[in-house]
PDB file of N, CA, C and O in Angstrom:
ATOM      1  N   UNK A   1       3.126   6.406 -11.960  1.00  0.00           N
ATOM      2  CA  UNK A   1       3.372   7.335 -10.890  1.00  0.00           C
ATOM      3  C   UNK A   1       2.195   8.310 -10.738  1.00  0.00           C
ATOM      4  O   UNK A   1       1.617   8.338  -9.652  1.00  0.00           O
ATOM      5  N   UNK A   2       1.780   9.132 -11.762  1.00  0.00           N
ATOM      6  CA  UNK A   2       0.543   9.379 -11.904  1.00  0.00           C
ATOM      7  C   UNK A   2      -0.757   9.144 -10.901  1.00  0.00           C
ATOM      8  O   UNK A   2      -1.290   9.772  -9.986  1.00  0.00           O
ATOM      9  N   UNK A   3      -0.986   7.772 -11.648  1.00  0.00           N
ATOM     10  CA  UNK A   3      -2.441   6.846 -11.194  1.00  0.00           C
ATOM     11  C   UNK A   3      -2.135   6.545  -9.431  1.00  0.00           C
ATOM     12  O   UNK A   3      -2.953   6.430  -8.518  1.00  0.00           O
ATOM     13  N   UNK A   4      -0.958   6.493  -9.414  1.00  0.00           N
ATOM     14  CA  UNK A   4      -0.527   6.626  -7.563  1.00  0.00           C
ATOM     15  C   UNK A   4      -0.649   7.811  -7.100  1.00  0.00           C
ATOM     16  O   UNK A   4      -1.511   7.771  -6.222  1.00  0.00           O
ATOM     17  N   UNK A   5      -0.268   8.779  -7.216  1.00  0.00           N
ATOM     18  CA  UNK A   5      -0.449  10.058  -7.229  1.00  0.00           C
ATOM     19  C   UNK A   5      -1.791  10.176  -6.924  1.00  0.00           C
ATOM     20  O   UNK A   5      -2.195  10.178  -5.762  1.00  0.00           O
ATOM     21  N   UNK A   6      -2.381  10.258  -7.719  1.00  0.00           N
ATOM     22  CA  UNK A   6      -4.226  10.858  -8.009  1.00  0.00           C
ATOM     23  C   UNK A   6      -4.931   9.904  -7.025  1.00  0.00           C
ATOM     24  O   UNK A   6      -5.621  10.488  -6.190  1.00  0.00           O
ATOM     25  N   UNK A   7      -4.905   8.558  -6.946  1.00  0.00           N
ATOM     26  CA  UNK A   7      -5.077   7.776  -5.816  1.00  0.00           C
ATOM     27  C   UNK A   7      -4.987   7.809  -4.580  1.00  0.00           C
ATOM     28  O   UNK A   7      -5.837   7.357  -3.813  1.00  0.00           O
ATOM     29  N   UNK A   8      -3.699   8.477  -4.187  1.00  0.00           N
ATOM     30  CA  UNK A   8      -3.255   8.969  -2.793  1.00  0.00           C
ATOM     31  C   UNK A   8      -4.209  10.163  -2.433  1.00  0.00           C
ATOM     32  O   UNK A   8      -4.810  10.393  -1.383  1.00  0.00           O
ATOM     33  N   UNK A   9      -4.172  10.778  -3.493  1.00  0.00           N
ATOM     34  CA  UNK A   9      -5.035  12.302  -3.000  1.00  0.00           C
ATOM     35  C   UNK A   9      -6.210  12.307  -3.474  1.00  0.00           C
ATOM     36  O   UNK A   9      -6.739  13.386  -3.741  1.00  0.00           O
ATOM     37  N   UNK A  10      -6.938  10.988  -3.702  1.00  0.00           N
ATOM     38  CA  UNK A  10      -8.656  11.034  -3.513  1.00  0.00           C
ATOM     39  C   UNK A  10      -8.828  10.432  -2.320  1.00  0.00           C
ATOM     40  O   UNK A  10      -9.646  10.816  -1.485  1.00  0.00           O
ATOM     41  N   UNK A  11      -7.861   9.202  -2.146  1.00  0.00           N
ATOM     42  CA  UNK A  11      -8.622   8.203  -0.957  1.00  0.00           C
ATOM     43  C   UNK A  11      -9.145   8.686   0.210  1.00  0.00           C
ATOM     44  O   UNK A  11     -10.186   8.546   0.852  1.00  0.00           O
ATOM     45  N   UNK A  12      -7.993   9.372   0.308  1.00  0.00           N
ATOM     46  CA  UNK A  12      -8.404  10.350   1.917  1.00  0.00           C
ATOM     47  C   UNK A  12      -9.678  11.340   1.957  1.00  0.00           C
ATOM     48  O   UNK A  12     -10.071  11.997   2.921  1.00  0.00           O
ATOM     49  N   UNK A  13     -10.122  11.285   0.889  1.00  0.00           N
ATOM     50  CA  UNK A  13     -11.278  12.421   0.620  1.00  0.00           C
ATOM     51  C   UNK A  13     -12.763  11.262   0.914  1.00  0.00           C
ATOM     52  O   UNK A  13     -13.881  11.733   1.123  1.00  0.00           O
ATOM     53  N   UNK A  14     -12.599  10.314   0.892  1.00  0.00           N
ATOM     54  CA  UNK A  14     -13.513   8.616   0.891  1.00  0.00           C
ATOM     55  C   UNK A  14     -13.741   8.711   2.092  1.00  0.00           C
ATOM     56  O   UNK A  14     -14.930   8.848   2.378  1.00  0.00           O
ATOM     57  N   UNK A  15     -12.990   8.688   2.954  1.00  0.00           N
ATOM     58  CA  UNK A  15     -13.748   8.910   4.511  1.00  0.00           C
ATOM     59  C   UNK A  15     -13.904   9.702   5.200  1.00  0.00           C
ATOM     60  O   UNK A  15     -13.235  10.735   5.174  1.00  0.00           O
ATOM     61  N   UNK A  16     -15.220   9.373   6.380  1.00  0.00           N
ATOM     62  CA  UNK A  16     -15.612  10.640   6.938  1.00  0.00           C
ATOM     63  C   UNK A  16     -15.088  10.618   8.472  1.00  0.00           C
ATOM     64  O   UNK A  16     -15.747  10.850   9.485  1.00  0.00           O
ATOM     65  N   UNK A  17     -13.437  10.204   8.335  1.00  0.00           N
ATOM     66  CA  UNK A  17     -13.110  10.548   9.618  1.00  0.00           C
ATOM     67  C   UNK A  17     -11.888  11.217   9.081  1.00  0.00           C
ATOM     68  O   UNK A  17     -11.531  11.158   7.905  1.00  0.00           O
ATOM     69  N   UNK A  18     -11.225  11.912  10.117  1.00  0.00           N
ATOM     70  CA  UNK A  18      -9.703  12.589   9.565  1.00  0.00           C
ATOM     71  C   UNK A  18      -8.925  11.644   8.922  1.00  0.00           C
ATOM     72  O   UNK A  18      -8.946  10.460   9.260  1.00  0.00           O
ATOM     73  N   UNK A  19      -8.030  12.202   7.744  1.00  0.00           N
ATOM     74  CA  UNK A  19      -7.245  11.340   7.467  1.00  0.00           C
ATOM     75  C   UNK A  19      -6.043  12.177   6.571  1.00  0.00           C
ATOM     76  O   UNK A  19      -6.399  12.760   5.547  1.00  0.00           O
ATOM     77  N   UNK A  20      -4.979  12.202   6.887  1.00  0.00           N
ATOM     78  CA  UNK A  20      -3.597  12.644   6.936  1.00  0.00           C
ATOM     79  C   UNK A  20      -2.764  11.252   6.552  1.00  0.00           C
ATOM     80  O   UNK A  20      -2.466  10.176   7.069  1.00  0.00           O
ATOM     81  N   UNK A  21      -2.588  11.962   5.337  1.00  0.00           N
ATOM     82  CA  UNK A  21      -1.047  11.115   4.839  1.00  0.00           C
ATOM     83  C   UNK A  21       0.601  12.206   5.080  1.00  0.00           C
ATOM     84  O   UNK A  21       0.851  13.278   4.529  1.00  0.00           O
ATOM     85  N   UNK A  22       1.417  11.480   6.020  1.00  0.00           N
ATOM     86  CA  UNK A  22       2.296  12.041   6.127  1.00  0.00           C
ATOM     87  C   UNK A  22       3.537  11.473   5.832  1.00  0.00           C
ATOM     88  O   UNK A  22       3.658  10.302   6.193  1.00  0.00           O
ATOM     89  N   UNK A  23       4.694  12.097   5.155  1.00  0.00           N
ATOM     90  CA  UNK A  23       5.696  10.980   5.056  1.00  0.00           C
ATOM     91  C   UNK A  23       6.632  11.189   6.144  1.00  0.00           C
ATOM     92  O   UNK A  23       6.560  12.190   6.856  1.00  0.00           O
ATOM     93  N   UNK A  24       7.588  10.203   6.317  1.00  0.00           N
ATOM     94  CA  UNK A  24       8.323  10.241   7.543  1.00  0.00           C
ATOM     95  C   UNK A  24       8.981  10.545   8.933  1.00  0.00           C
ATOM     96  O   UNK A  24       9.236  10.028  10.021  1.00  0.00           O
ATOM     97  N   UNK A  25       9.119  11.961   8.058  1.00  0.00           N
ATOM     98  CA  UNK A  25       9.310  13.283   8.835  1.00  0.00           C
ATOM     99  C   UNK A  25       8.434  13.802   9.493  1.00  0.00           C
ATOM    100  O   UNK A  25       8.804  14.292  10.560  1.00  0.00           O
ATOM    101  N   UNK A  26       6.843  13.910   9.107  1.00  0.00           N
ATOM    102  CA  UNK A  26       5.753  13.952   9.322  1.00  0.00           C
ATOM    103  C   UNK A  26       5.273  15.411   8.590  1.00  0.00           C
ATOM    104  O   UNK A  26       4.527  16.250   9.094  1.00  0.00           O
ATOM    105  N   UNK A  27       5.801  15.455   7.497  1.00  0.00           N
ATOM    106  CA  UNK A  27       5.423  16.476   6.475  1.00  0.00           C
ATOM    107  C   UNK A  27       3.946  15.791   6.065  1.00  0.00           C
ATOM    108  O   UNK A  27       3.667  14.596   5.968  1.00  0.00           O
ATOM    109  N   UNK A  28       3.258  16.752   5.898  1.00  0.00           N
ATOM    110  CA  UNK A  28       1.972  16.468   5.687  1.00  0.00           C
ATOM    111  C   UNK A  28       1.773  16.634   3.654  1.00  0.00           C
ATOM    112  O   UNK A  28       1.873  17.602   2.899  1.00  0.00           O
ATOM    113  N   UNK A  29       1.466  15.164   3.426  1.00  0.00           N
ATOM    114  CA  UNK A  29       1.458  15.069   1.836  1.00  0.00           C
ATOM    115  C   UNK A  29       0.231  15.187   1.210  1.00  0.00           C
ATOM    116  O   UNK A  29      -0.029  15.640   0.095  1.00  0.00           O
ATOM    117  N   UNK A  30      -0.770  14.547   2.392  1.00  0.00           N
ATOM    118  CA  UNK A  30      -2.278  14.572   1.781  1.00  0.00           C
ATOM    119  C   UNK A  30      -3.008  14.826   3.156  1.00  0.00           C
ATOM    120  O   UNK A  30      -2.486  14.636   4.254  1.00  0.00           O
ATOM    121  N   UNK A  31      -4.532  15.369   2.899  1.00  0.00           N
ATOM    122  CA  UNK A  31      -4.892  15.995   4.213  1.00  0.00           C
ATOM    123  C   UNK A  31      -6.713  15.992   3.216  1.00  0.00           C
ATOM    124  O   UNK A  31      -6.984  16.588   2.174  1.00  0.00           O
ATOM    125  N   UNK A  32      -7.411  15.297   3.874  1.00  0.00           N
ATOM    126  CA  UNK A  32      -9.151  15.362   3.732  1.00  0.00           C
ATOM    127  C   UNK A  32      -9.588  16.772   4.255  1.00  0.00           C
ATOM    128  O   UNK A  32      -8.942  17.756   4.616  1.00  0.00           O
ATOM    129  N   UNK A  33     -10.601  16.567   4.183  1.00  0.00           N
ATOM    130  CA  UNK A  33     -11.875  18.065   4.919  1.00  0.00           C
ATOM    131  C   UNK A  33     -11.738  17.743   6.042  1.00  0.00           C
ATOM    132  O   UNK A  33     -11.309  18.712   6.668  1.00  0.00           O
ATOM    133  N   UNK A  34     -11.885  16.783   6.743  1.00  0.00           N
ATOM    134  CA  UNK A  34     -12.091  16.420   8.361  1.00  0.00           C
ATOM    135  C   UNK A  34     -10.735  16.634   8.749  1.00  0.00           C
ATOM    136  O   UNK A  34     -10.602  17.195   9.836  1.00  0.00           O
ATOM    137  N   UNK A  35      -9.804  16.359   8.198  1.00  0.00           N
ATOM    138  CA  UNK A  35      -8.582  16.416   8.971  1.00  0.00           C
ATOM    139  C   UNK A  35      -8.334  18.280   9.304  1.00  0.00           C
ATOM    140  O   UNK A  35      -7.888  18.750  10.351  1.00  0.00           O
ATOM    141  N   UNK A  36      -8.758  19.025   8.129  1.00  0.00           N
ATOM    142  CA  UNK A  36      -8.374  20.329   7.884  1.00  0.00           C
ATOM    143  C   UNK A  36      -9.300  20.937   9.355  1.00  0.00           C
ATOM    144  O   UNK A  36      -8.913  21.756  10.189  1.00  0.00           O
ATOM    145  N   UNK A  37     -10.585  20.221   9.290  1.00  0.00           N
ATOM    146  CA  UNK A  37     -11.440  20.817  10.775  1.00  0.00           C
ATOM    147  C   UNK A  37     -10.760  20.150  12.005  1.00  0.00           C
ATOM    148  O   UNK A  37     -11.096  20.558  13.117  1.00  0.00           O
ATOM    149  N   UNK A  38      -9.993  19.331  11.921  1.00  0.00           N
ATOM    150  CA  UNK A  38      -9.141  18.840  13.431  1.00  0.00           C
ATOM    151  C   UNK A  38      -7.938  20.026  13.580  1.00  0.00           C
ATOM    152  O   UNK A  38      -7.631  20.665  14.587  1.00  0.00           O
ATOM    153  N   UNK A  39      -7.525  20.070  12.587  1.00  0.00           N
ATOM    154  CA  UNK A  39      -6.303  20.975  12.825  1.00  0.00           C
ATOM    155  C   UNK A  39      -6.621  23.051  12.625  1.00  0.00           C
ATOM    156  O   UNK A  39      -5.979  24.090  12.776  1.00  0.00           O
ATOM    157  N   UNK A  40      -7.750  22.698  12.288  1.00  0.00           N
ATOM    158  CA  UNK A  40      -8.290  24.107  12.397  1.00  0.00           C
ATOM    159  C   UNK A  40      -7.683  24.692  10.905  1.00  0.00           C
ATOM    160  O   UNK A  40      -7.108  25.775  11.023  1.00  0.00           O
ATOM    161  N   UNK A  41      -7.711  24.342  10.041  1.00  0.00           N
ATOM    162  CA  UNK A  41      -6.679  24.772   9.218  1.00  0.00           C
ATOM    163  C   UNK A  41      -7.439  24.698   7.307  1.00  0.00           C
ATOM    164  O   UNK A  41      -8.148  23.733   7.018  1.00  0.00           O
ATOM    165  N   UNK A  42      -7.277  25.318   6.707  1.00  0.00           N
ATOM    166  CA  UNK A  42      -7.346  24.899   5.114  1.00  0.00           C
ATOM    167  C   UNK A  42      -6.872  24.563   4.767  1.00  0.00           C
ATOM    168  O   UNK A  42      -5.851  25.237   4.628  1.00  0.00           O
ATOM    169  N   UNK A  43      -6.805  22.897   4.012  1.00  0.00           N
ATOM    170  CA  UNK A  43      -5.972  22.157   3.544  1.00  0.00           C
ATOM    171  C   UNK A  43      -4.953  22.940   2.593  1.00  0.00           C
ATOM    172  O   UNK A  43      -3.841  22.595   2.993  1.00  0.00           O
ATOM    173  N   UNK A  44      -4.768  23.994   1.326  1.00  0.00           N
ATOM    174  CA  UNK A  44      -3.654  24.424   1.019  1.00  0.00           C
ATOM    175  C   UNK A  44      -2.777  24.702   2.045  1.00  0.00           C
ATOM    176  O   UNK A  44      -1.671  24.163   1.992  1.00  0.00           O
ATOM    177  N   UNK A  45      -3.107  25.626   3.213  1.00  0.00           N
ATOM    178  CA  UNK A  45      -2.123  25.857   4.167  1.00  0.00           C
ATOM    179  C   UNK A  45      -1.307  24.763   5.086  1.00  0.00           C
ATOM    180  O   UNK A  45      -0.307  24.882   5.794  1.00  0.00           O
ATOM    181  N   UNK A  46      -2.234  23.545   4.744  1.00  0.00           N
ATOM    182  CA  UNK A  46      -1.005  22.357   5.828  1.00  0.00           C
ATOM    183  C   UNK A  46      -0.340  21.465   5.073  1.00  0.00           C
ATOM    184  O   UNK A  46       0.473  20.687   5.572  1.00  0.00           O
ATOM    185  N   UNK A  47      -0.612  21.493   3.842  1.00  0.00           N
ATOM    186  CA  UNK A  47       0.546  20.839   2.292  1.00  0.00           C
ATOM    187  C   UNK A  47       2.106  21.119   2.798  1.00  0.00           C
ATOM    188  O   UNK A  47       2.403  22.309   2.908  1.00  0.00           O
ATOM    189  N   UNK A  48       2.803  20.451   3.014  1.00  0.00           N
ATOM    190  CA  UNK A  48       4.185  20.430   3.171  1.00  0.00           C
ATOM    191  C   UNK A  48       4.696  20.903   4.875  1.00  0.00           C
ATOM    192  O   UNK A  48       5.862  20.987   5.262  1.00  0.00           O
ATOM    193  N   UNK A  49       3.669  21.118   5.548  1.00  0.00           N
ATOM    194  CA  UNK A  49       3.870  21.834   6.907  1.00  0.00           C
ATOM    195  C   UNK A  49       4.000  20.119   7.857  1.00  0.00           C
ATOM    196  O   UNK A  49       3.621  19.026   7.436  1.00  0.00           O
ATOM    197  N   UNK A  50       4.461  20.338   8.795  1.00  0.00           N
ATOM    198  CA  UNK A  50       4.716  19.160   9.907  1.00  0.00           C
ATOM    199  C   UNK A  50       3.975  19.355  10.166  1.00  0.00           C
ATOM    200  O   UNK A  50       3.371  20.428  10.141  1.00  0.00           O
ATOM    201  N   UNK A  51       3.725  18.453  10.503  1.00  0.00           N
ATOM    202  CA  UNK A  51       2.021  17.857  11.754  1.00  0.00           C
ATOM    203  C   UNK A  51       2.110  17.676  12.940  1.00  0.00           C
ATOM    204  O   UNK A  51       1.262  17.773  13.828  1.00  0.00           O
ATOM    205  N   UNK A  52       3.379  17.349  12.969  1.00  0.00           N
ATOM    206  CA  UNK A  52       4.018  17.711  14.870  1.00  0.00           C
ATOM    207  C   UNK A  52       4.199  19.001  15.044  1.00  0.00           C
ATOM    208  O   UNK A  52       4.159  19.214  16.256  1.00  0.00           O
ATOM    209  N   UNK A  53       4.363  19.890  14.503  1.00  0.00           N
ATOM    210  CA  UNK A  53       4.544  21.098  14.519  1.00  0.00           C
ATOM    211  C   UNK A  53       2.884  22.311  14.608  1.00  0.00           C
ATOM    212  O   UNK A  53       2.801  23.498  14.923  1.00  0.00           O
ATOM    213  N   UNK A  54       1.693  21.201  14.125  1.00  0.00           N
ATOM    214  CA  UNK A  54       0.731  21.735  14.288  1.00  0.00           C
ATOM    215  C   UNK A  54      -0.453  21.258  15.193  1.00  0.00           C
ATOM    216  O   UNK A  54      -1.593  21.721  15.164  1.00  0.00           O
ATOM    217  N   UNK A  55       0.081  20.093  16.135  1.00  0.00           N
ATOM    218  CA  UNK A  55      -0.512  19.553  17.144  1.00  0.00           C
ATOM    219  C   UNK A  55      -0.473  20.233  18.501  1.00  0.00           C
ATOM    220  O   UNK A  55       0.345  21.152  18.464  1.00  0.00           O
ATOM    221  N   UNK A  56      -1.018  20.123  19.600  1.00  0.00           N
ATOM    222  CA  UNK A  56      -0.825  20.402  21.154  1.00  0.00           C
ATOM    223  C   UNK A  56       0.510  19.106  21.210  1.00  0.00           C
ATOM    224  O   UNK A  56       0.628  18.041  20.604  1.00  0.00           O
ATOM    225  N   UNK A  57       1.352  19.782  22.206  1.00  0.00           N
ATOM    226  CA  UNK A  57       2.645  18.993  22.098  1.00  0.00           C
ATOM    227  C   UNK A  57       2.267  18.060  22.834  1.00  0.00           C
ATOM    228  O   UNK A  57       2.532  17.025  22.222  1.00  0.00           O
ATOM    229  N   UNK A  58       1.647  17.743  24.108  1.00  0.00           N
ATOM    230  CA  UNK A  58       1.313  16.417  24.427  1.00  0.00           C
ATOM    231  C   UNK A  58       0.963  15.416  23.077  1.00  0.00           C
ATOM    232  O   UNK A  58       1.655  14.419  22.871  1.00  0.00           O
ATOM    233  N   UNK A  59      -0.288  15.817  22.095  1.00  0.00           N
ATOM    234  CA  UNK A  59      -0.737  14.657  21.016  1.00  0.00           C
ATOM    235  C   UNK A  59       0.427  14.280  20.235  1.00  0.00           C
ATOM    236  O   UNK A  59       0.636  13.095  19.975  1.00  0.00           O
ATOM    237  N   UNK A  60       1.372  15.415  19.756  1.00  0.00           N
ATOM    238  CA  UNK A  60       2.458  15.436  19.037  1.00  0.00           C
ATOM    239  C   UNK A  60       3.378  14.411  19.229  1.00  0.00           C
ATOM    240  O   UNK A  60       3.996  13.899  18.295  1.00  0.00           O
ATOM    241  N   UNK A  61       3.542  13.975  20.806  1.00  0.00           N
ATOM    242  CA  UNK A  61       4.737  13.223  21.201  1.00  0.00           C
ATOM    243  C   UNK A  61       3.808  12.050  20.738  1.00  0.00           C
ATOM    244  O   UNK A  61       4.324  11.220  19.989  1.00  0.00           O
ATOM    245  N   UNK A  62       2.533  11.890  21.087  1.00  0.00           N
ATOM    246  CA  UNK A  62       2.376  10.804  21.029  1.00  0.00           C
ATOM    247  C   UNK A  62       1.948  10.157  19.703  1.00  0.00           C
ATOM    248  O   UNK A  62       1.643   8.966  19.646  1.00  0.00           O
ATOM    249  N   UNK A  63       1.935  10.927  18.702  1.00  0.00           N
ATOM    250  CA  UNK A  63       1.846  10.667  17.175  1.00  0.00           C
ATOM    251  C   UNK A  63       3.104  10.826  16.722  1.00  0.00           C
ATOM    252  O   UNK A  63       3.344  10.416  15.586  1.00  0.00           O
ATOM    253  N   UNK A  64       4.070  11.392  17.434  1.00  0.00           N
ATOM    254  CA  UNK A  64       5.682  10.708  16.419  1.00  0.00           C
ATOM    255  C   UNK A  64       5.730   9.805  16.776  1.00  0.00           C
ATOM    256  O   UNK A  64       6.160   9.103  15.860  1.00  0.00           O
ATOM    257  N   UNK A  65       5.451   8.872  18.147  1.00  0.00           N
ATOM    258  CA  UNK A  65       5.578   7.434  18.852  1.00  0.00           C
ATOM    259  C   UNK A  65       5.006   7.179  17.675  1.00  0.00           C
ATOM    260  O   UNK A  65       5.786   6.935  16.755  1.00  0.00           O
ATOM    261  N   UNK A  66       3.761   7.166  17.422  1.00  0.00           N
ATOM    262  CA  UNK A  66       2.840   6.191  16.863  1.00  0.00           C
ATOM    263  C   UNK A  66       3.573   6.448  14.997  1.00  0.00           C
ATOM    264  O   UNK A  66       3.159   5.605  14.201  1.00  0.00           O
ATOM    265  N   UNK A  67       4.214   7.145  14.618  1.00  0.00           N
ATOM    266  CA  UNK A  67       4.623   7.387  13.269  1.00  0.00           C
ATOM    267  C   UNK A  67       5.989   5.977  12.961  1.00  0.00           C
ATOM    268  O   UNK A  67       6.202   5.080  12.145  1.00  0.00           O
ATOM    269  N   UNK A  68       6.720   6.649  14.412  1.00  0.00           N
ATOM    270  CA  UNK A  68       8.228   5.729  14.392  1.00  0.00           C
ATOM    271  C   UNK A  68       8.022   4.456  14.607  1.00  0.00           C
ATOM    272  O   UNK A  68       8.872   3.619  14.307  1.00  0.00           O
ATOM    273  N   UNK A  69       6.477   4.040  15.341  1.00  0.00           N
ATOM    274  CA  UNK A  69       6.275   2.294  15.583  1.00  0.00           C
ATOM    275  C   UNK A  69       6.033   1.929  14.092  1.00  0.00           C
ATOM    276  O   UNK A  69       6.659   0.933  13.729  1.00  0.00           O
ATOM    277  N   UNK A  70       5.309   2.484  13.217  1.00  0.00           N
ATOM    278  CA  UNK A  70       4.563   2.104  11.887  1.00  0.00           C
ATOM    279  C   UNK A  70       5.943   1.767  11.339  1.00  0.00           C
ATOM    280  O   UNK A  70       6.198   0.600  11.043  1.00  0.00           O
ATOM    281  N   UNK A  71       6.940   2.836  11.174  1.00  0.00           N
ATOM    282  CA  UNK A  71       8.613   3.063  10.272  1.00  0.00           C
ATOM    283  C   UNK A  71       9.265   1.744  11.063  1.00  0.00           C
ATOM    284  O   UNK A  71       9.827   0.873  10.399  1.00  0.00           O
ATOM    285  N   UNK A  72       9.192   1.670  12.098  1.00  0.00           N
ATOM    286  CA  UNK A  72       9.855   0.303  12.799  1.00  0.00           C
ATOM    287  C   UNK A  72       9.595  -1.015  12.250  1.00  0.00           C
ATOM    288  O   UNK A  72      10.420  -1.815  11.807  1.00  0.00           O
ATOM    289  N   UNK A  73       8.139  -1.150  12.353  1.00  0.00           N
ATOM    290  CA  UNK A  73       7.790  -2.368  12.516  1.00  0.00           C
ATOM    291  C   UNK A  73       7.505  -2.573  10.760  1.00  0.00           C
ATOM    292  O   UNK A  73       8.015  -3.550  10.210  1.00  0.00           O
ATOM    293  N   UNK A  74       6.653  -1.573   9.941  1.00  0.00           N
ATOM    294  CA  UNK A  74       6.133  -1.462   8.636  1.00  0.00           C
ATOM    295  C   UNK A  74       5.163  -2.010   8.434  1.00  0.00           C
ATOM    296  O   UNK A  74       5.063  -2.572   7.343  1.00  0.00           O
ATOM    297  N   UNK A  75       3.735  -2.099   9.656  1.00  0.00           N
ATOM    298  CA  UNK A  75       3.174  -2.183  10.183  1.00  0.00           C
ATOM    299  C   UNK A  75       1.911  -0.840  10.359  1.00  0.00           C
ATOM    300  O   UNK A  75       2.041   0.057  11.191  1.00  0.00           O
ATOM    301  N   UNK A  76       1.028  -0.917   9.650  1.00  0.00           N
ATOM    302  CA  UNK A  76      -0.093   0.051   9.652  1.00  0.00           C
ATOM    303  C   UNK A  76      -0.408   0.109  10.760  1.00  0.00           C
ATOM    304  O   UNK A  76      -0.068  -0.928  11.329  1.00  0.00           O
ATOM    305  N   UNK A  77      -1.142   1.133  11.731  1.00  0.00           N
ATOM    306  CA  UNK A  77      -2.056   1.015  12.625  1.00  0.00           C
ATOM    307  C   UNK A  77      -2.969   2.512  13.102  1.00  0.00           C
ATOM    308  O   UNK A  77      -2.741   3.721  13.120  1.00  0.00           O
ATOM    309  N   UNK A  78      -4.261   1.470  13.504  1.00  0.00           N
ATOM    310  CA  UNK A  78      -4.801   2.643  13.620  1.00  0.00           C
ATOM    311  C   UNK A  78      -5.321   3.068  15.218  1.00  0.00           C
ATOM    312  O   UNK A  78      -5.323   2.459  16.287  1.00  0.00           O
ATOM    313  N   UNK A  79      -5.702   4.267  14.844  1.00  0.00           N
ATOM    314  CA  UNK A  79      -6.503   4.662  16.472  1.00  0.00           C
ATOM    315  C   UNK A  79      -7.415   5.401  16.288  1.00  0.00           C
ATOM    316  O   UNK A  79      -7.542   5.968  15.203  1.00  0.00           O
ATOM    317  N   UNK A  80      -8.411   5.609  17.457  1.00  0.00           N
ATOM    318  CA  UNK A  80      -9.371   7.059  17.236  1.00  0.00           C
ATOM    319  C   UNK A  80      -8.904   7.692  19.038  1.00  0.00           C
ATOM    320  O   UNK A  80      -8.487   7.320  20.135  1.00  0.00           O
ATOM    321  N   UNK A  81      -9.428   9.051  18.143  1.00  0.00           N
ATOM    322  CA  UNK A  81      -9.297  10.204  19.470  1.00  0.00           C
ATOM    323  C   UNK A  81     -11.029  10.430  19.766  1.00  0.00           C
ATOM    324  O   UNK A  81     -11.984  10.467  18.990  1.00  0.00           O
ATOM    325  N   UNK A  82     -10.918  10.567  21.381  1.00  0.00           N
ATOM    326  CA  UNK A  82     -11.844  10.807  21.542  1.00  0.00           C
ATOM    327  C   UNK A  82     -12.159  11.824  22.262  1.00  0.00           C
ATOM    328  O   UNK A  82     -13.343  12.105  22.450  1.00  0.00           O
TER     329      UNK A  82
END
């Protein structure tokens, strides 16, 4: 549980685009440097906070879509914003 643990919260630090691990709800579990400059934010402060809750509500709707297709299908996917 550990070695999963410590894994989850380096990977996202590996790339240099945003990257947010959220679980279901869209509580935010893990959060990189890039993600913290998308959301304007210091990563301690968005640990356990919703991510729909810290988006412009247009992106919001359209990242719970994109959360509930992944939970549907169990099915990764990705996108970029531009």
């Amino acid at each position: 549980m550990r070695r999963t643990e410590a894994m989850a919260s380096t990977l996202p630090n590996t790339s240099t685009d945003s990257a947010v691990l959220i679980n279901a709800t869209g509580s935010i579990l893990v959060n990189n440097e890039f993600g913290d400059k998308n959301l304007n934010r210091n990563n301690a402060n968005v640990i356990r906070q919703n991510i729909f809750d810290l988006l412009p509500p247009e992106v919001a709707a359209d990242r719970k879509r994109k959360t509930e297709e992944v939970i549907r299908t169990g099915e990764p996917i990705q996108f970029e914003d531009f």
